[in-house]
C-alpha positions, 0 to 999 in steps of 0.5 A: 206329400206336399204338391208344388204350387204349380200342380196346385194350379191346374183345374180338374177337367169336366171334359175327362169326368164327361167322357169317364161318365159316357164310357161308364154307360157303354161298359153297362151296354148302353148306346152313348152317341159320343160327340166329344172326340177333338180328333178326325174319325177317319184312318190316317191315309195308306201312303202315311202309313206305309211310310211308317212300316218302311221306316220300320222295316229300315230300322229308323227307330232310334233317337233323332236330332231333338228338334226333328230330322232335317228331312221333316224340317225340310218337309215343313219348309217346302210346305208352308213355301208352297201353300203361303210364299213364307220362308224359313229357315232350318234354324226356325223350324223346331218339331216337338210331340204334337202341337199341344207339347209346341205350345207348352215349350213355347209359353215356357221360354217367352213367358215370364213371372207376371207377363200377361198374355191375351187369349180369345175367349171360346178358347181351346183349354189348355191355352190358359193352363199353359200360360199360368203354368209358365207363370203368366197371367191369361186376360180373357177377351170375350168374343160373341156369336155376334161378331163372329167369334172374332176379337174386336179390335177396340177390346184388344185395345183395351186389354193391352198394358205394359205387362201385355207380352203375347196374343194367342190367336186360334183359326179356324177355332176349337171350339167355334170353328170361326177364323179370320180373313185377311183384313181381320188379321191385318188390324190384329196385327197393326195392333200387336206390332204397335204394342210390341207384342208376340203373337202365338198363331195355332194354325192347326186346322189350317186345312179343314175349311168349308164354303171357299174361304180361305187361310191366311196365316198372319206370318205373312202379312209382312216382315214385322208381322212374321218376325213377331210370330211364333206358328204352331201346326202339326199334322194330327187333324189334317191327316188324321194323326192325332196319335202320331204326335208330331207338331212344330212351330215356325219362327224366331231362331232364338225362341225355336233355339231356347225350345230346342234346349227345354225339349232336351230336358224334357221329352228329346225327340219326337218318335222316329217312325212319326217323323218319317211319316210326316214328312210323307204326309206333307210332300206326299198326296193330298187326295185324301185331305180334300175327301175328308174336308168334303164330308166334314162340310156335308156333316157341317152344313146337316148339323148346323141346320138340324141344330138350329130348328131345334127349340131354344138352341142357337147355333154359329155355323163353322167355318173351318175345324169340325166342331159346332158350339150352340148356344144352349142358354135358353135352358137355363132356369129349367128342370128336368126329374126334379133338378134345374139346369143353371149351367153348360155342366148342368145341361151336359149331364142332362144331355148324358143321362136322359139322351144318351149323348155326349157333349162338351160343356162350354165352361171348359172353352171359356163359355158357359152358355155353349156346349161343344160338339164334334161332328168328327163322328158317322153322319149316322151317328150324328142323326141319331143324336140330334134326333136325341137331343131334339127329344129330350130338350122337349121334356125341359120345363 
């Protein structure tokens, strides 16, 4: 049976044979420490969940307005008034089935056959499936350790042409955990705008931000600015929902008005009881956030130190997300049991089989000299495995 090209397109992910090989291993009864998970490893909070069960118990288990309960827009609404002075309309606010499938809607009704679309390398991996998905081309623009991870503006500069149609911006970044401040965002915009671009901003990590810093959504550095983004957020990593499923975007009526209509044919609505939630997670306490950025900081401030005495391994220190990405080049030319290190696969597979530990190899983010690794996992757990690590890149040579 004859695929369609576009199913021909997407890449098999190395991150799925890692984690197929990892769970393999424990079904032997091996200890794996598992530092894949992109999602928060504590409960989603108590007056989420009773929110839930209420709607439940109400029978609010029916279809809804395809683009969300007016409630949970309103929700959005009065939120992103309240942390960042920006003003939406109902008519802008569309929720979909977590960020990922906002994303997906998104690059399918602004992207056409040839556009090209700028996307920040370490990058979060489905941003270039999507867009080639929609037909699009994705122009890489490699940033470093060095600058922070961050785009520099003269490369951006020299990467737009008259097909450039959208920037993807992603802070605080998975992988890299780096964001940008508001004097970054302020010459990324100037340039976008000079160029006619639509910006994409994934803000989904907004909330989870270390040492003081923080978030300036790019919406709100202007009118021009805001008329010209499309945000995406969600609230799987802020209050641990990740299987709830629920994202949304804020931004122009016609393309929230277009993703409406995609949204129709595909999934309608995102699930009933999620909504109810979300509104509650949005308007309801915060308390539990602010414990869960603090001990993500703890794990953050230990695994980047412990990382960064390990031999040969360089390591960005984070500002924001839960996600560290050393860099393990250094290994590169080296061997082990016979077999030679050249690549973030080759290092991965030897972090798996001889240290018991799972990781994420760069290449999937667009870097092969990294390896992601989430400390979205016990500091327990997080010991143990750098205790790992740090003995088995000692057998390399």
């Amino acid at each position: 049976m004859k695929l369609a090209s576009r199913a021909e397109k997407l890449k098999p992910s190395a991150t799925l044979l890692i984690t197929a090989k990892a769970k393999a291993l424990r079904a032997e009864g091996i200890d794996v420490i598992g530092f894949g998970a992109g999602e928060p490893d504590f409960d989603t909070p108590e007056n989420i969940k009773d929110i839930a069960v209420s709607a439940i118990n109400d029978g609010f288990t029916k279809y809804t307005a395809v683009g969300g309960i007016d409630e949970l827009k309103e929700a959005i609404i009065a939120s992103l008034s309240e942390d960042y002075g920006l003003d939406y309309d109902k008519s802008e606010i569309i929720v979909s089935c977590g960020a990922k499938h906002t994303l997906y809607n998104l690059t399918q009704v602004i992207i056409e056959e040839g556009d090209e679309v700028i996307i920040p390398a370490p990058y979060w991996v489905s941003y270039p499936a999507q867009v080639s998905l929609a037909g699009g081309k994705p122009v890489i623009i490699e940033t470093t350790e060095e600058s922070g991870f961050k785009i520099e503006p003269d490369e951006l500069k020299e990467k737009i042409n008259q097909k450039t149609k959208v920037l993807i911006l992603n802070y605080p970044s998975n992988p890299t955990g780096a964001t940008y401040s508001e004097d970054d965002l302020n010459i990324i915009a100037e340039i976008a705008i000079d160029s006619g671009l639509i910006i994409i901003s994934d803000e989904i990590y907004h909330k989870i931000l270390y040492d003081g810093i923080t978030h300036t959504p790019i919406a709100t550095l202007g009118d021009d600015v805001k008329n010209s983004t499309i945000l995406v957020n969600g609230v799987s990593k802020t209050y641990s929902m990740t299987g709830w499923r629920i994202g949304y975007s804020a931004g122009d009526k016609a393309v929230t008005s277009a993703m409406s209509k995609l949204q129709g044919q595909s999934t309608s609505n995102p699930v009933s009881i999620s909504q109810m939630a979300a509104v509650e997670a949005l308007m309801g306490s915060q308390d539990d956030v602010s414990k869960m950025v603090r001990e993500f900081e703890e794990r953050k401030n230990y695994i980047t130190k412990r990382l960064n005495e390990v031999p040969d391994v360089r390591c960005f220190s984070p500002q924001g997300a839960f996600y560290v990405f050393p860099n393990i080049s250094r290994f590169f030319g080296k061997g082990y049991d016979g077999k030679e290190i050249e690549n973030s696969v080759d290092f991965t597979e030897f972090l798996l089989e001889e240290a018991k530990v799972a990781v994420i190899p760069g290449i999937e983010f667009g870097s092969d000299d990294h390896v992601r690794i989430s400390y979205a996992v016990s500091m327990e757990d997080i010991k143990k495995g750098i205790d790992r690590i740090e003995e088995a890149v000692e057998k390399l040579e």
